[in-house]
matplotlib code that plots the C-alpha trace (Angstrom):
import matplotlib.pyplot as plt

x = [90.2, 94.1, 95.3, 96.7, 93.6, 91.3, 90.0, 86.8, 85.4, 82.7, 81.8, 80.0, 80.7, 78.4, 80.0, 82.3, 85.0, 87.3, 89.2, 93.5, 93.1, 90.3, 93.2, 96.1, 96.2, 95.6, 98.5, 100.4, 103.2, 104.6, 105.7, 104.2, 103.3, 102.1, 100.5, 98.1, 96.9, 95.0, 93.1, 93.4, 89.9, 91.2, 90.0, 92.4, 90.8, 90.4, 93.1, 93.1, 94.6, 97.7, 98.0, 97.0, 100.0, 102.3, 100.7, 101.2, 105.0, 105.1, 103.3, 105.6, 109.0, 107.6, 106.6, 108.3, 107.7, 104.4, 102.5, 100.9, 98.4, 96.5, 95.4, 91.3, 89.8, 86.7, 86.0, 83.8, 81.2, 81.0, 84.9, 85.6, 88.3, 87.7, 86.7, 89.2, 92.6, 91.4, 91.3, 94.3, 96.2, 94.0, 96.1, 99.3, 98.9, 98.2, 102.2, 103.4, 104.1, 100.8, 103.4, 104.7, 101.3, 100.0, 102.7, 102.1, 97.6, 98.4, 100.7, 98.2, 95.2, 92.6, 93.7, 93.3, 90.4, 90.8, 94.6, 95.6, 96.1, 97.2, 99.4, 100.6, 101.3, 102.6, 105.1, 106.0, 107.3, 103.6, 103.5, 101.2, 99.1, 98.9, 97.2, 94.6, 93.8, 93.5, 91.2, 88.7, 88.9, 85.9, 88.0, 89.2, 85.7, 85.1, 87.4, 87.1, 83.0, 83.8, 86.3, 83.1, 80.9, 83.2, 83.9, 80.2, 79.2, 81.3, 79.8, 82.7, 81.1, 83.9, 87.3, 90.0, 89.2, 91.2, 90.4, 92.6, 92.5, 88.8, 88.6, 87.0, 89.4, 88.6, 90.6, 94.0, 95.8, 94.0, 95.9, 99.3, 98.1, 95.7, 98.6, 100.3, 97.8, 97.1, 101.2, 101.0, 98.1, 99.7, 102.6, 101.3, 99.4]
y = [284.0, 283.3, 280.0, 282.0, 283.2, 280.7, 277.1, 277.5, 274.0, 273.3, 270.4, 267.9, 269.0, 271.7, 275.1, 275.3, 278.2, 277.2, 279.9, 278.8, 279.8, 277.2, 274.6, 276.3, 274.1, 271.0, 268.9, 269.2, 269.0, 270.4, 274.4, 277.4, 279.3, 275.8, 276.2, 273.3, 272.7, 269.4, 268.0, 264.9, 263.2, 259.8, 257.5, 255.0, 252.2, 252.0, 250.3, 252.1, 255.1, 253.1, 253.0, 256.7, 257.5, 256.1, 258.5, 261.1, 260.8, 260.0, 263.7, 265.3, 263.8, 264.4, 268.4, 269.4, 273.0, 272.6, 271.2, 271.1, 268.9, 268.9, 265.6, 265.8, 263.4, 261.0, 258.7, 256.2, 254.4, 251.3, 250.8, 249.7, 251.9, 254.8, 257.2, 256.0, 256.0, 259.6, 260.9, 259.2, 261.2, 264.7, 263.7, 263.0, 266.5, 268.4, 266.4, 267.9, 264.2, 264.0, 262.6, 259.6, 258.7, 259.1, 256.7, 253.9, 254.4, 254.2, 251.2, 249.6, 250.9, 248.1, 246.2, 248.8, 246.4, 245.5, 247.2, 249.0, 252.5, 253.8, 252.0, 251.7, 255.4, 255.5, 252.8, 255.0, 258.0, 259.6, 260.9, 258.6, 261.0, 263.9, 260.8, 260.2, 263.7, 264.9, 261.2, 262.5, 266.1, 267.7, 269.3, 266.8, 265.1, 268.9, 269.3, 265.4, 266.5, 269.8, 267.7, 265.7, 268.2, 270.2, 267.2, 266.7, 270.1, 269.7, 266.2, 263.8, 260.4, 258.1, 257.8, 258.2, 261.3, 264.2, 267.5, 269.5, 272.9, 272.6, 269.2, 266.1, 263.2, 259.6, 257.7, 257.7, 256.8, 260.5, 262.3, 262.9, 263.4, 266.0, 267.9, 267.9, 269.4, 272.2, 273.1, 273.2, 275.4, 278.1, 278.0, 279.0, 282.1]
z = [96.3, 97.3, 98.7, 101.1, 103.2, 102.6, 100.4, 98.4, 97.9, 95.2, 92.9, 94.2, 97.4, 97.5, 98.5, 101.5, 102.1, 104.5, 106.5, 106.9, 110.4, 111.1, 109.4, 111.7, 114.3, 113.0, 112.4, 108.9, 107.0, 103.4, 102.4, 104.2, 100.7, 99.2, 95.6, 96.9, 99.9, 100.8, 103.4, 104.4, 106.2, 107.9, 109.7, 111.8, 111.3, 107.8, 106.1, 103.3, 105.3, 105.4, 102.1, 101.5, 103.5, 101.0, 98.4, 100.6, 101.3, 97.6, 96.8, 99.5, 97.8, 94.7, 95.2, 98.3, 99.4, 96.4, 98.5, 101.8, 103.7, 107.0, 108.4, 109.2, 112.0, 110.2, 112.6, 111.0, 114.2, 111.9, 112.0, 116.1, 117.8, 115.3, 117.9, 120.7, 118.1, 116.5, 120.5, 121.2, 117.6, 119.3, 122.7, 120.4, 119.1, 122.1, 123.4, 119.7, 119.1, 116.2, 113.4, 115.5, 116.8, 113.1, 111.9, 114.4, 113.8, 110.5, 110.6, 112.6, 110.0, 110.2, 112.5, 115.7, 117.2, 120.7, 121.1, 123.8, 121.9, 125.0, 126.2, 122.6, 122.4, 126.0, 124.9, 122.0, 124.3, 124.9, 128.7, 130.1, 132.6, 130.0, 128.0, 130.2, 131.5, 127.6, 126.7, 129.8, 128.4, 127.7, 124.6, 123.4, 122.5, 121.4, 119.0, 117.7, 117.3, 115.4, 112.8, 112.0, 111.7, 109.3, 107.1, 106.7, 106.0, 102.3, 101.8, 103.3, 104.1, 103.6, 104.6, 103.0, 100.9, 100.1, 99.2, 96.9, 96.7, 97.1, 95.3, 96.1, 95.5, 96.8, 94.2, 95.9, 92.1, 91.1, 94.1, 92.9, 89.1, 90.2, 92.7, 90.0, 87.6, 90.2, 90.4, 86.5, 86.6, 88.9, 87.0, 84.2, 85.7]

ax = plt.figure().add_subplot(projection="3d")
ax.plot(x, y, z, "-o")
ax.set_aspect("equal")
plt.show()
């Protein structure tokens, strides 16, 4: 199946086709005729997202138009302010302001606790009354349900994991080796 109409995902995931137009509106970043295409499942309050980010902006330097990645919402209910910081990224998204609210979660990764994501975000540039109305939205819990739900139906339990090209990564040293190995695969075709 092409890359360009939809992801199988096997392995140890069990089987899982994902359609690109399920992906399209969910924020990402990286070439519009990728050779890989990952997704990214995050949750906010892990710390180890942090550190998956810098792996990431390495993988984007490194491959440029290559490579293509779509962040996923995993909001772990062990890890407190999961659920509120992953509705406050959905609200970030819906202001087209995803990648700054991303960097700042991210740079608080672990240590989101007790903060006032809000006001955080609003401080940031976020409009504050288009926060609230989309953090009371029906939708918005919606569309933060049906990101769990599709994570678990291929198998995601912990955060962060990746998924390359259909690929179940959760060592983050594995991610840019195995981008790579996908590029030199297509290449060679």
């Amino acid at each position: 199946i092409e890359l360009k109409n939809s992801l199988n995902v096997k392995s140890k995931l069990g089987s899982a086709t994902f359609d690109l137009k399920e992906l399209k509106n969910l924020p990402s970043r990286g070439g519009s005729d990728a050779a890989v295409i990952a997704q990214v499942f995050c949750d906010f309050a892990n710390g180890m997202c942090s550190r998956l980010k810098l792996v990431l902006t390495q993988a984007e330097n490194q491959f440029g138009e290559k490579f293509k990645w779509y962040f996923r919402h995993f909001p772990v209910a062990s890890n407190q302010g999961s659920f509120d910081a992953a509705k406050i990224a959905i609200c970030a998204h819906e202001q087209k302001k995803f990648w700054l609210a991303y960097e700042e979660l991210t740079n608080l990764s672990g240590l989101i606790a007790g903060k006032d994501l809000s006001q955080i975000m609003v401080d940031k540039g976020l409009d504050l009354e288009s926060l609230k109305k989309c953090l009371q939205s029906q939708t918005t819990t919606t569309q933060l349900e049906s990101e769990i739900k599709s994570a678990e139906s291929i198998g995601i339990q912990e955060t962060p994991t990746v998924v390359i090209n259909g690929e179940k990564v959760k060592d983050l040293d594995s991610i840019i080796p195995k981008i790579q190995s996908h590029i030199s695969a297509k290449s060679s075709k």
